[in-house]
Every structure is written in C-alpha cells, then in structure tokens.
C-alpha positions in Angstrom: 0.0 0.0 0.0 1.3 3.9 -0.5 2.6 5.7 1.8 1.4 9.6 3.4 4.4 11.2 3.8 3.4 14.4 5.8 5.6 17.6 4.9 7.5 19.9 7.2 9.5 22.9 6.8 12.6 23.9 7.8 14.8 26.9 7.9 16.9 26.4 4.9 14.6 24.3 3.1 11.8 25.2 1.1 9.2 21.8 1.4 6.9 21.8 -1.3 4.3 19.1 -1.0 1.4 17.8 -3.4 -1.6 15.5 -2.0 -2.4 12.8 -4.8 -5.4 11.8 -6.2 -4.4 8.5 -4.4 -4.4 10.8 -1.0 -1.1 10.3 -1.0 1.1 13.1 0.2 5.2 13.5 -1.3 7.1 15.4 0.0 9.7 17.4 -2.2 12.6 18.7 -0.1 13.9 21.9 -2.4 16.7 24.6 -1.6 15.2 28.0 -1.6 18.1 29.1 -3.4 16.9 27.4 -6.3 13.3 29.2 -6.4 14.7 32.3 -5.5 17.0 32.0 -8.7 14.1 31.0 -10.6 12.2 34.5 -9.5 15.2 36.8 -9.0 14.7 38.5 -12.6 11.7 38.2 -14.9 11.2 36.6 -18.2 10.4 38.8 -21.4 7.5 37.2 -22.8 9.5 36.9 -26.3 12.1 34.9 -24.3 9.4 32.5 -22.8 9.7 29.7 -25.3 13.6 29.2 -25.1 13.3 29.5 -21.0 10.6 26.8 -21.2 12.6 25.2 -23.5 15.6 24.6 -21.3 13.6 23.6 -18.3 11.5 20.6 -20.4 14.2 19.3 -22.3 17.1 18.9 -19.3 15.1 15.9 -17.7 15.3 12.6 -19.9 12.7 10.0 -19.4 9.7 12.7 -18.6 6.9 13.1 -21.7 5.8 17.0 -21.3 2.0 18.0 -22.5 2.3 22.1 -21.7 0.3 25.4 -23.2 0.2 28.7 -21.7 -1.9 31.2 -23.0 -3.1 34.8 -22.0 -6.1 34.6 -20.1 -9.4 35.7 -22.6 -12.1 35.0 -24.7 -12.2 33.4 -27.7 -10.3 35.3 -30.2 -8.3 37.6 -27.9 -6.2 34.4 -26.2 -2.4 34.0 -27.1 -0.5 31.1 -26.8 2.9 32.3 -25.5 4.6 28.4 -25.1 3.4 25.2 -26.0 5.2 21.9 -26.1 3.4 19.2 -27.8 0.2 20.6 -26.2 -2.5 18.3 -27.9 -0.4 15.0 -26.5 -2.8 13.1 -24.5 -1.2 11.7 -20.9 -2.1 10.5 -17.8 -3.5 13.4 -16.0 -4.1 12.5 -12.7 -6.4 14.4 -9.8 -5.9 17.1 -13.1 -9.3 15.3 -14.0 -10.8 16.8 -11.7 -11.0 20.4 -13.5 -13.1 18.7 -16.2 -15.3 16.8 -13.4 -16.1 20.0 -11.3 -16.3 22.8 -14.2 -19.3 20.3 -16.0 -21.0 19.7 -12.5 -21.2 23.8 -12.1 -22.3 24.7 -15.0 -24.9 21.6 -15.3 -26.3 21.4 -12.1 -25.4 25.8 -10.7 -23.8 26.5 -7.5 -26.5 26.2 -5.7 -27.1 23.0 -5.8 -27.6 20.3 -3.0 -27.9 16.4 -2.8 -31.0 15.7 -0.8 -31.0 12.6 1.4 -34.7 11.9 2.3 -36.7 9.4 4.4 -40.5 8.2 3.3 -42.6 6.2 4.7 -45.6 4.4 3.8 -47.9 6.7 6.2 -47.5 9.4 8.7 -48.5 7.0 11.4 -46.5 6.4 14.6 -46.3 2.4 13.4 -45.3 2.2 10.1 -45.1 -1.3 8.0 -41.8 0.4 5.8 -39.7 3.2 6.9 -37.5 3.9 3.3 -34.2 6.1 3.0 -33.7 7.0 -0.1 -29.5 8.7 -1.1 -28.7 10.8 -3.9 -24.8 10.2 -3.2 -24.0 12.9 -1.0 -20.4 12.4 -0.4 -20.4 15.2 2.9 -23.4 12.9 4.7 -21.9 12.0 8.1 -23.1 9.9 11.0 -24.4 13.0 12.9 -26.6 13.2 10.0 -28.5 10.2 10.7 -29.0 11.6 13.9 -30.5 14.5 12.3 -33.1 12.9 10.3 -34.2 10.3 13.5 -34.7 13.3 15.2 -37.1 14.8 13.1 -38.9 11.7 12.6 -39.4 11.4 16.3 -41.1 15.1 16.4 -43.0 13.5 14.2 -44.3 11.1 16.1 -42.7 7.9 14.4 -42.8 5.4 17.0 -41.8 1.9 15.3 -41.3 0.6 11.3 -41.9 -3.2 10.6 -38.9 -2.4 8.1 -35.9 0.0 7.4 -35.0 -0.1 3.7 -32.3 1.3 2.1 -32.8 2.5 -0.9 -29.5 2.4 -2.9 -30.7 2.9 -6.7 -30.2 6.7 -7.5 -26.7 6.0 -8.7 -27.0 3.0 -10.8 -23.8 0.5 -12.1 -20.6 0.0 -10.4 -20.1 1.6 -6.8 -15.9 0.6 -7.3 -14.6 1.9 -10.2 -13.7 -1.3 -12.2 -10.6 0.9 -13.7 -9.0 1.3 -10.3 -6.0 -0.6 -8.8 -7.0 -3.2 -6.6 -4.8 -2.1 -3.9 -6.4 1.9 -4.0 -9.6 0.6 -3.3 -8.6 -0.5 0.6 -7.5 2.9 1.5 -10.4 6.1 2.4 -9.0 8.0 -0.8 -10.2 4.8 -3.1 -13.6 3.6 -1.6 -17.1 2.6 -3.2 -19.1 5.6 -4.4 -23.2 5.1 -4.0 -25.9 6.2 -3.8 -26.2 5.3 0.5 -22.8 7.2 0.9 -21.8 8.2 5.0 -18.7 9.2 6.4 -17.2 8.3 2.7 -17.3 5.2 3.4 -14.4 5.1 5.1 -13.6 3.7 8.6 -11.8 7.1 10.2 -9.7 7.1 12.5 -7.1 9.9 14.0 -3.9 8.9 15.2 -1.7 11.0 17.9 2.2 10.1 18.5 2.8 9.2 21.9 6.4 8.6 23.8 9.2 7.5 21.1 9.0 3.7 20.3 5.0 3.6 21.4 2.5 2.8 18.8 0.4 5.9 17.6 -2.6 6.3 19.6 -5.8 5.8 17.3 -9.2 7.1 17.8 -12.3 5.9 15.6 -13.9 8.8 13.9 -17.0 7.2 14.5 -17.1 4.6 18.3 -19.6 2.2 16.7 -17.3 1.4 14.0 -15.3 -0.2 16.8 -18.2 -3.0 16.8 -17.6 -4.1 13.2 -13.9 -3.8 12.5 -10.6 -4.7 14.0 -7.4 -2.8 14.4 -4.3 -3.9 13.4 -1.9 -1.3 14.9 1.5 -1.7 13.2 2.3 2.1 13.7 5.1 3.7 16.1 6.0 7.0 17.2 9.8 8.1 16.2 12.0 10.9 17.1 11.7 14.3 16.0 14.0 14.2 13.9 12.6 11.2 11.7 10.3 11.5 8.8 6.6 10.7 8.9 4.2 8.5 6.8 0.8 6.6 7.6 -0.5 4.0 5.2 -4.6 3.2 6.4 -6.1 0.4 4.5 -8.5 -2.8 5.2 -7.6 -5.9 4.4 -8.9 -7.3 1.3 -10.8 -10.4 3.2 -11.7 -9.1 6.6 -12.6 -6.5 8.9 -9.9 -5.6 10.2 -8.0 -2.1 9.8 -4.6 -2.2 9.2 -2.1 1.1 10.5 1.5 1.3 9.4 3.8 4.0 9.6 4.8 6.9 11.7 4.8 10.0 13.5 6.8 12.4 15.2 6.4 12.4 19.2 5.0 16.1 19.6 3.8 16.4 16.4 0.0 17.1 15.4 -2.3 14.4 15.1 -3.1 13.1 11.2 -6.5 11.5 10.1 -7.2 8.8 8.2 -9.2 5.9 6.6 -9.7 2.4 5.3 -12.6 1.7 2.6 -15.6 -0.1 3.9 -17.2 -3.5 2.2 -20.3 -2.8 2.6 -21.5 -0.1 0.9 -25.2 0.9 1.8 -25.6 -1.6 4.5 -23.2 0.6 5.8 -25.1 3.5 5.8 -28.2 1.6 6.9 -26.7 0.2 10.8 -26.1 3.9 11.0 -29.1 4.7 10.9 -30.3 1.8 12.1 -28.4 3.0 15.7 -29.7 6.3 15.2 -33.7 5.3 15.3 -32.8 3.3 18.3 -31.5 6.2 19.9 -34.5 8.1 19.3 -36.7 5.2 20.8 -38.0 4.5 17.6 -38.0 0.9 17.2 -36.9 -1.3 13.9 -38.1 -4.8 13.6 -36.2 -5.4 10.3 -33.6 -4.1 7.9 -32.4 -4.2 4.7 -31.0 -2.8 1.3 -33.0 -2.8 -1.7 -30.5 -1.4 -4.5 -32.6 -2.2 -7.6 -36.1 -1.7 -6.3 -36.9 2.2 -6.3 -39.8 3.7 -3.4 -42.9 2.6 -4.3 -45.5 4.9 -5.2 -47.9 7.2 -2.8 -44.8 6.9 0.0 -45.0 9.8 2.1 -41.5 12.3 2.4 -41.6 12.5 6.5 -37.5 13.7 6.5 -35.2 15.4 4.4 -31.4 16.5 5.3 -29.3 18.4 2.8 -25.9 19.0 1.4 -24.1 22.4 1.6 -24.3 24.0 -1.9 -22.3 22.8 -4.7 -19.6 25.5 -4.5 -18.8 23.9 -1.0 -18.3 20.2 -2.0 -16.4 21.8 -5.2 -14.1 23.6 -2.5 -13.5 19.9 -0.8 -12.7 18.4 -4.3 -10.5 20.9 -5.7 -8.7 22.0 -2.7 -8.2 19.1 -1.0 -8.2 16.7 -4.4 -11.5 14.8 -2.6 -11.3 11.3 -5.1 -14.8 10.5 -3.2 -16.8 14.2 -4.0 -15.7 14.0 -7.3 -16.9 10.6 -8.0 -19.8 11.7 -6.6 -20.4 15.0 -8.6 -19.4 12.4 -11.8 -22.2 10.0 -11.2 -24.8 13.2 -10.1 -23.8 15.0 -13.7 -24.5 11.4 -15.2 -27.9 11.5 -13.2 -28.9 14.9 -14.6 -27.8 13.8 -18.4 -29.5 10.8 -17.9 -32.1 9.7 -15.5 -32.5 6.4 -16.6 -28.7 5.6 -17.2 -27.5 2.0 -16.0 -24.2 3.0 -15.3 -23.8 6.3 -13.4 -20.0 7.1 -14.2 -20.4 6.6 -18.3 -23.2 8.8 -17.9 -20.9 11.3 -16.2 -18.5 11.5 -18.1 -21.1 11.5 -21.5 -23.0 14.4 -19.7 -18.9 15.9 -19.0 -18.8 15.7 -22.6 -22.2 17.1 -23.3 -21.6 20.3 -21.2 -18.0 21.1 -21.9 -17.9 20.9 -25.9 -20.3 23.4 -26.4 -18.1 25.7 -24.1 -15.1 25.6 -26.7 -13.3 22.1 -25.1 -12.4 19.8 -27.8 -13.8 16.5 -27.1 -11.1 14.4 -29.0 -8.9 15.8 -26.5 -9.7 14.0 -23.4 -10.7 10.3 -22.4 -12.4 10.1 -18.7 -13.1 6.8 -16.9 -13.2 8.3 -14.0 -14.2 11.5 -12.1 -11.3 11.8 -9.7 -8.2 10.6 -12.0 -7.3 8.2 -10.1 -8.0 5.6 -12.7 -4.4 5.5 -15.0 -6.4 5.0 -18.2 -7.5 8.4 -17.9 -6.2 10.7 -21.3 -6.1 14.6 -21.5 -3.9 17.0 -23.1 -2.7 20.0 -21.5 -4.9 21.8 -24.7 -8.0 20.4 -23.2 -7.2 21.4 -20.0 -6.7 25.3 -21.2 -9.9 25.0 -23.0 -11.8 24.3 -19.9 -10.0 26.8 -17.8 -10.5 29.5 -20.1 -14.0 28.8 -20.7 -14.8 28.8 -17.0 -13.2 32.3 -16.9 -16.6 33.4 -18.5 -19.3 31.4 -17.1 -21.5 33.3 -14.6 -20.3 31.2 -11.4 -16.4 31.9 -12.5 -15.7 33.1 -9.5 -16.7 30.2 -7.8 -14.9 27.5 -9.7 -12.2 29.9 -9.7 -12.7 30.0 -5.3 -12.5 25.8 -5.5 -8.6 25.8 -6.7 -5.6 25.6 -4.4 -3.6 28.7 -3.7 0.1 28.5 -4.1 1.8 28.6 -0.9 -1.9 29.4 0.9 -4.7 26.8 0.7 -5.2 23.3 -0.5 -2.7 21.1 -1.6 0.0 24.0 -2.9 -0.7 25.3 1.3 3.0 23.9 1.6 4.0 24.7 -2.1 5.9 27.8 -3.2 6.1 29.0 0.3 8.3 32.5 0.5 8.6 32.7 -3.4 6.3 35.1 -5.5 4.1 32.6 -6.8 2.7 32.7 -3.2 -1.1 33.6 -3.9 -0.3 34.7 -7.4 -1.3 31.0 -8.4 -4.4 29.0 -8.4 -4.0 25.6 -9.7 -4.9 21.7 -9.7 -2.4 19.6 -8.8 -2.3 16.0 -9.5 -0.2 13.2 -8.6 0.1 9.0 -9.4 2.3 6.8 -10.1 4.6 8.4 -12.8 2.7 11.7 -13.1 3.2 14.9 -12.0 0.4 17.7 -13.2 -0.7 21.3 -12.8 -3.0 23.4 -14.3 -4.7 26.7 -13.5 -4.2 30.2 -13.2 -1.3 33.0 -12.8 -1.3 36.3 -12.0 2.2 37.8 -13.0 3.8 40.6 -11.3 4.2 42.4 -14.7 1.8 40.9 -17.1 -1.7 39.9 -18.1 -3.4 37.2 -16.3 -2.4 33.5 -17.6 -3.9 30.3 -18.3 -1.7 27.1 -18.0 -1.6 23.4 -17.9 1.5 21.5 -17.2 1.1 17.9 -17.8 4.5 15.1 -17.5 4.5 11.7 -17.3 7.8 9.9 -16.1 9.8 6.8 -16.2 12.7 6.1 -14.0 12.2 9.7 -12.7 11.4 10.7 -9.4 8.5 12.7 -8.8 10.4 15.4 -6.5 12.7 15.5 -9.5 9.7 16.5 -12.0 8.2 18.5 -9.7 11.3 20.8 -8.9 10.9 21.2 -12.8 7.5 22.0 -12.9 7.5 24.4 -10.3 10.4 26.4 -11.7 8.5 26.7 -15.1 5.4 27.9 -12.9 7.3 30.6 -11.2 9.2 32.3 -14.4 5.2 32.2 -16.2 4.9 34.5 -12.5 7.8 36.5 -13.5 7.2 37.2 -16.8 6.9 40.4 -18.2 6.7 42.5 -21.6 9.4 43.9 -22.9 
C-alpha cells in the first residue's frame, strides 16, 4: 500500500508538497536558493519559449503536455509556449477540473444532494420506513441523527422495516478501472448512492512517547463493533520523517495502521474503505432510530427496487451548496466528492442511465464541448483521476479553464482551486517565493505523473492560463516536480518587454 508522507518545513529548506489523487502526500525537499534563482529576474515574454525550453528538455525519461496562453475569450487568447500541447497523458487528480467545471455549469452552485426518508404513512407504526441517497459524499453519521430526530417530532414510533434504498446512482459503486490495492485505503472507496462518512472507517492517530504505537481514535465509536485494528504504527523521534499507510484488508474487517509519527507532532487523520457499501449506511441509521426510541423490527438494502408509489416524504437533510463540495474536491483533491459529482452529472444527463459514471463522463462531454473544449482531446473513466487509463492534453485542459473564466459562477470555480503557498494542496508549495497567492492551480499526482494546471497572475503581465502535464519513467517525482514548479514561477515573473 502507498505511503502519506506528511511535509515539514525547515529553515533552509523550502518543502513543497502535493496530495495525490491516491491521498497520498510526497514530500519534495527543495533549496530555496533554487526558487529564488528562478524569481530573481523576470522573463520577457519573447524569451518564454527558449526558458521553457531549457527547463522541459534537461530531464530525460519525462513526456511534457504544456500550453500557456493569455487569459481571454475566444479570439483575444495568445498562446505564449506550447510543447506538444494536444499530446494526450495520464492526468491524474488534473481530472478533476473537467469533473467539477461540468457539474457547475450543469447542475449551478447552488445545488444540494437531498438525502430523504419516506414512509408508507405518517403514522407512529409504520409497515416500511425507506431512505432513499442521492450520493452525498459530505453525509456524516451526525446526519442520521438528524433525520431520526425529526422523525421522532414527528411522532414515528416503530417501522416493521428499514429499507435502504441504494438505486439513484446505478452501475458499479468501485470503479472497475481502479487498482485493486487503492480501493482499501479512504481515498479509493465505493461511491453510492447510501454514501456516509465516505465510506471510510476514520480514524485519528496521535504520536505518543518515542517507540510507542500511535494512539488511534475511531472517527465514529460504533465502528469499533464491526472492525478490528491492526496497529503496526510507532511513534519516532523528531528528527525522523513521517508516513501513515490506512487500509483494510482485502478479506476481513480488520484495519490495518502502518507508519509513523513524530512524538509532539499534530495528530493526522485517516481511513480504510468499507465492504459494505449501503448496508453501511443503513446500521447507522439503524443506531440512530434506536436512539430516538424508535423501534426497527427489520432491515435491509433494496439497491434495484426504487420507493414505491404514494410513499410519504416525513425527512429530508441536505448537502451544503455545490460550491462547497467543489471547494473539498479541488482544494483538497477529494477522489470521493468528485466521483460523486461524476455520477450526479450522469444523473442529470440521464435519469434512466444504467451506469452512473459513463453517464458522467457523457453528460462531461455534453456540457464542456459546447463551451469551446475539444472532445477528441480527453478520455475520462473516472471522475477523480485516479484511474491510470484516464487521457487529456494540456490543450483540453486550457480550453476548460479559459471557458470557465466566462461562465456566470467563474468566481466560484475559480474560489474551489488551491492557492500556491496558501490553501489546499500547494498550502506547503511555493512557500516564500512570488508565486505565493499569485497561483491558483490543480495539482495531481500518481504513479509516474506529476500535473498542474490553473491560473497565474504575474507581477508584470496579463493574467495567464496554463496546464503543465509530465508523465515519467525512472524519474522521481520530486525531481519532475522541482521542474514543474520552476516553469510555474518564471510564467509568475514574466513580463513585456
């Protein structure tokens, strides 16, 4: 399984670290000298291409997709570098850009995923007592507190039998074009339509004394009555590095925690992918009634038989608007909400679909093209990128960017992207250089990929639009993203001349 490694920074150091679409967090240990090199005189935009140049072509074994153009509409856009833009790679968690710019403009920012209980009648002894999920990814446990409580206000006393009704999001809830391995760890579990807690077992982990195991705390206590630990973990000295490395095992219930902290540092979350998707959901709830004294005599999961007719809506809880779960997908590269918004976008294209995620990505396709993204230039299989038979070009990803530049909602799919050396996963990237909050990108990271793609504001130029795309082979990715991150900060320091 893949490691966390979890970044620190030092004095003479500058630590630049990227969260992967896997959840997996690499951490790049750079000399500020060389950034500050990199910033210490600007570019002349008619020097861009042989700068560029030098910087791509220094690294063997690394394919380069990039395009930079001058941020604009249609017809006023200049392409100031471009090294074999239309090339279609691995993106990685750079998929995500097409996942959240088509659920925006499809669905608005306003949006929310409704999670709603019906019943058969508004009695207090009810023969069938039905939740019904539309894949909200930020459903919690507390939530299914929520919606017992309200049905105990409304006088709901007992149910013959809990359903759970797991048929909004139809096809597979694992991603068949996943590694087997990602789909053990939180950042690679099921996506349905009876989502909670991500379907992940959480749990936070605190160093104790050097030599001690990490202490771990379930996210959730009842999760303690259905899965095992398997605490491998330990607490090192300060002067150690740190990863974690959460997962289930394939054939069981039982957690498995590996890896390490420092003592006194802060504690990190994390989480291993449930097996049960929906039922999983439904024992929460399950709990929850019985904490609200409302009594359930059976329970069980109906994914391919919708709510019957004439059932009465007696609950109803709500996900924050869409420009909030964008905000979690972009910023934090969320695999889960962007599988999620994936399969609702296939939902809205169509209603009927038998596999939510081809529907997504058709209804991606539907809602991009006519903004000015070329089709041909992109093959999803997935929402997140974690899948590596995802295609894009860094063309494609320009196209998007730009066209989302002009949408109504810009500003909020603007608001969802990291902020170099502020927010997201560039907080710890380009720290102290002038690309500090001059930059709003994607990152993305797998196996032999290393991505970016977003916005700059130079010191002394017009607003850009870039996408950085590399896959690598015998390379490290610190080494490719040293490279990438110098060619971000001379776009910052460009200016006319």
């Amino acid at each position: 399984m893949p490691n966390i490694a979890i970044a620190a920074l030092s004095v003479s150091f500058l630590v630049s670290a990227t969260i992967s679409q896997a959840g997996v967090a690499q951490t790049v240990v750079v000399p500020i000298s060389t950034f500050q090199q990199a910033q210490s005189t600007g570019v002349c935009a008619s020097n861009l291409t042989n700068t560029l140049n030098r910087i791509v072509t220094r690294t063997s074994g690394v394919r380069w997709g990039v395009l930079v153009q001058t941020q604009g509409a249609v017809g006023s856009r200049r392409s100031l570098y471009a090294w074999n833009p239309r090339t279609q790679l691995i993106p990685a968690s750079n998929n995500k850009i097409f996942t959240t710019a088509a659920a925006l403009q499809r669905l608005g920012a306003a949006y929310r995923m409704r999670t709603i209980v019906t019943g058969n009648s508004t009695s207090a002894n009810l023969s069938t007592l039905r939740i019904l999920g539309q894949g909200d990814p930020s459903l919690t446990t507390a939530h299914m507190t929520v919606l017992a409580q309200r049905l105990s206000q409304r006088g709901i006393q007992q149910t013959a039998l809990l359903v759970g009704d797991d048929t909004y999001f139809r096809g597979a809830a694992i991603n068949p074009n996943w590694d087997a391995d990602d789909t053990l760890a939180g950042y690679g579990a099921p996506v349905n339509s009876l989502m909670i807690n991500q379907n992940g077992i959480g749990v936070t982990l605190f160093p104790q004394r050097v030599g001690q195991p990490l202490r771990v705390q379930w996210d959730d206590p009842s999760d303690a009555q259905d899965y095992r630990l398997n605490n491998q973990s330990v607490t090192v000295s300060a002067s150690q590095g740190e990863s974690i490395d959460v997962y289930r095992d394939r054939n069981s219930r039982v957690v498995n925690i590996e890896g390490q902290l420092r003592v006194g540092s802060v504690s990190e979350p994390a989480a291993a992918a449930i097996n049960n998707p929906g039922n999983y959901l439904v024992q929460k709830f399950r709990n929850a009634l019985t904490a609200a004294k409302i009594t359930v005599n059976q329970a069980t999961v109906v994914k391919n038989t919708p709510a019957l007719p004439g059932e009465v809506e007696l609950a109803v809880v709500e996900s924050p608007p869409l420009s909030m779960l964008l905000n979690e997908t972009n910023q934090e590269s969320n695999n889960i909400y962007a599988e999620a918004l994936l399969k609702t976008v296939g939902k809205a294209q169509n209603p009927n679909n038998l596999d939510a995620t081809a529907a997504g990505v058709a209804g991606v396709k539907a809602v991009l093209t006519p903004l000015g993204v070329d089709a041909n230039q992109y093959t999803m299989v997935d929402g997140s990128g974690l899948a590596a038979n995802n295609r894009a070009s860094a063309e494609a990803f320009v196209q998007t960017l730009q066209a989302m530049t002009l949408i109504p909602d810009a500003a909020t799919f603007r608001a969802s992207l990291p902020v170099a050396g502020v927010s997201g996963t560039l907080k710890s990237r380009f720290r102290n250089t002038a690309a500090q909050g001059r930059v709003q990108a994607k990152t993305g990271t797998i196996s032999g990929v290393v991505s970016l793609s977003g916005y700059v504001a130079p010191l002394n130029h017009p607003p850009l639009v870039f996408s950085i795309l590399t896959n690598a082979s015998g390379v490290s990715a610190s080494t490719v993203r040293n490279a990438v991150d110098e060619m971000v900060l001379v776009l910052v320091g460009i200016r006319q001349c």
